[in-house]
C-alpha positions in Angstrom: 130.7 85.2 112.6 131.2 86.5 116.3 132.9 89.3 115.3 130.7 90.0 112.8 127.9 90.3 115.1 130.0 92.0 118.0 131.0 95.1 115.2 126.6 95.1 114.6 125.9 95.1 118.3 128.6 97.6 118.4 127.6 100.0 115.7 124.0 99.6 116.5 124.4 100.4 120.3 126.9 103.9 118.8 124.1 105.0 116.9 121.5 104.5 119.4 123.6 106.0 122.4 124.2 109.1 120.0 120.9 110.1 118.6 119.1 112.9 121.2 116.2 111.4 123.0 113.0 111.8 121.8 110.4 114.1 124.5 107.6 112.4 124.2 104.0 112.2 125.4 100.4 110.9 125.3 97.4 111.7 127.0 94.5 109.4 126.7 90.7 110.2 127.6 87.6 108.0 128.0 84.8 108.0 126.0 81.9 110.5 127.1 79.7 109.9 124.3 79.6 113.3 123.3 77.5 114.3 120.0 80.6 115.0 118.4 84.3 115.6 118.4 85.1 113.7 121.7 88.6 113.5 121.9 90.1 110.2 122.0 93.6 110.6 122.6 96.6 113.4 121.8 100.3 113.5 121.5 103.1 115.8 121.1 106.4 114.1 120.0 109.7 116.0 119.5 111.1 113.4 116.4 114.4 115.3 115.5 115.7 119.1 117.5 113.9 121.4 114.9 110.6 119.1 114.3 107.1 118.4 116.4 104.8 116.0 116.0 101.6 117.0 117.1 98.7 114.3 117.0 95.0 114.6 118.0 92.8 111.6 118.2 88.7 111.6 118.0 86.4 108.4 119.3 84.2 109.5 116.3 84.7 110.3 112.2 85.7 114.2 112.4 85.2 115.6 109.3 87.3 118.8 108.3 84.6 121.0 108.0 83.7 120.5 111.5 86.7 122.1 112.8 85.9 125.3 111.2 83.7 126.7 114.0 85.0 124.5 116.9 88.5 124.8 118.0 90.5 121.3 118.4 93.5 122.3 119.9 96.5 121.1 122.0 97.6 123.6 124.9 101.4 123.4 126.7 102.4 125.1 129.7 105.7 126.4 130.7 104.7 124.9 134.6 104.1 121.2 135.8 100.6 120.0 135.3 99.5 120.7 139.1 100.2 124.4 138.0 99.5 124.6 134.3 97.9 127.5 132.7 98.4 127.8 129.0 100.9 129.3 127.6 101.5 127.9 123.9 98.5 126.8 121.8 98.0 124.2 118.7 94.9 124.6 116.5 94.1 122.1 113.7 91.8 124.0 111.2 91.0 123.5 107.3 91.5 127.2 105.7 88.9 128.7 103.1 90.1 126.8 100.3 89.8 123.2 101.9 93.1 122.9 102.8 94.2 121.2 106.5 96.2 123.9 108.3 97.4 123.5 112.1 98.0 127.3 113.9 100.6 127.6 116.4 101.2 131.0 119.0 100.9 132.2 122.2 98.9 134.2 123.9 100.5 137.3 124.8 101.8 138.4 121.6 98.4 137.6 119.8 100.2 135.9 116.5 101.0 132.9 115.4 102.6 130.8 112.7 100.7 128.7 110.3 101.8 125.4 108.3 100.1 122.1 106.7 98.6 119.3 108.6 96.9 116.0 107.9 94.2 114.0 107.9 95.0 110.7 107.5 91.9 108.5 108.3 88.6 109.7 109.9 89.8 110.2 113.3 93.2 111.7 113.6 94.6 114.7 112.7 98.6 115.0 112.6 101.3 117.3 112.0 104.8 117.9 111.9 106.3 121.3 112.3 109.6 123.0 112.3 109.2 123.7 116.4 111.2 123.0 119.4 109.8 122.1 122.8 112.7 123.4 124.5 113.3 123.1 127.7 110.6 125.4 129.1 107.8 123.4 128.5 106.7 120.8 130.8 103.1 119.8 130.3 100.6 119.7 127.3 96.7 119.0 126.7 94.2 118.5 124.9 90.7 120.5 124.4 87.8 121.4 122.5 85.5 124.2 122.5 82.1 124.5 121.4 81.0 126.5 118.5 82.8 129.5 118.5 81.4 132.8 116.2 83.3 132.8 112.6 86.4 135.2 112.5 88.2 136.1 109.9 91.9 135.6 111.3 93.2 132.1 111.7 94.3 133.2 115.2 90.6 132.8 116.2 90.6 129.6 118.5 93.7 129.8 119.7 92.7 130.5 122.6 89.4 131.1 124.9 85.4 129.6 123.6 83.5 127.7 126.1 85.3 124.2 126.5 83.2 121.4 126.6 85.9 117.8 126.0 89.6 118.0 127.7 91.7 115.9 128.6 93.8 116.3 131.7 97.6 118.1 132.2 100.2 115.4 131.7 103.8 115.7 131.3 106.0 116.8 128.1 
């Protein structure tokens, strides 16, 4: 029986002293009673080397539709948070046939890469991507704009509008 539970303790501790740690981080922002999309919370896990988890939180029921003219969108700096300017940008967005996209680029080289999110209750909005933090990026937040002019390119958002709910630069 000891030995039994020494080889569990054992294997268990192997497995768990092997596996890469996991770069992790939440920022959390109070409630400001905004008319809509006031963001709650937001999150950017690394869960294995090639794969993100991005999460975005609201205090109120966001329906898809409301994202299409207001950018929800998590932005991560290559500097600490004192010094943070963005430099990598996360848009959730649903595209023109209803389906729940997030957007990913930077801003200097004006493209970015597209892939599915979801939406799994009324408040949260979650993806995960085939993306590496790395070891260039050391803060992250979270922001809205208001209602931004329609585009046609998914890159729209991105970047810039008038922000009106952000959280503040934490760690990655």
């Amino acid at each position: 029986m000891f030995r039994r539970t020494l080889g569990v303790c054992i294997t268990v501790g192997t497995i768990a002293a092997l596996q890469s740690p996991a770069r992790a981080n939440t920022v959390n922002d109070q409630d400001e009673r905004l008319p809509r999309l006031d963001i709650r919370s937001a999150s950017v896990v690394q869960v294995s080397e090639d794969e993100l988890q991005v999460r975005l939180v609201f205090w109120d029921r966001t329906p898809q539709w409301l994202l299409r003219r207001h950018a929800a969108r998590i932005e991560m700096s290559v500097a600490r948070p004192k010094h943070a300017s963005p430099a990598l940008g996360f848009r959730f967005w649903p595209n023109r046939r209803g389906h729940l996209r997030i957007t990913w680029g930077d801003p200097a080289s004006d493209c970015c890469v597209r892939h599915g999110a979801q939406h799994p209750d009324p408040f949260t909005y979650l993806a995960v991507i085939p993306f590496s933090l790395g070891a260039t990026v050391q803060s992250f937040r979270a922001l809205r704009t208001a209602r931004m002019k329609p585009c046609w390119h998914a890159v729209c958002g991105l970047f810039g509008g008038r922000v009106v709910d952000k959280t503040r630069w934490v760690r990655t």
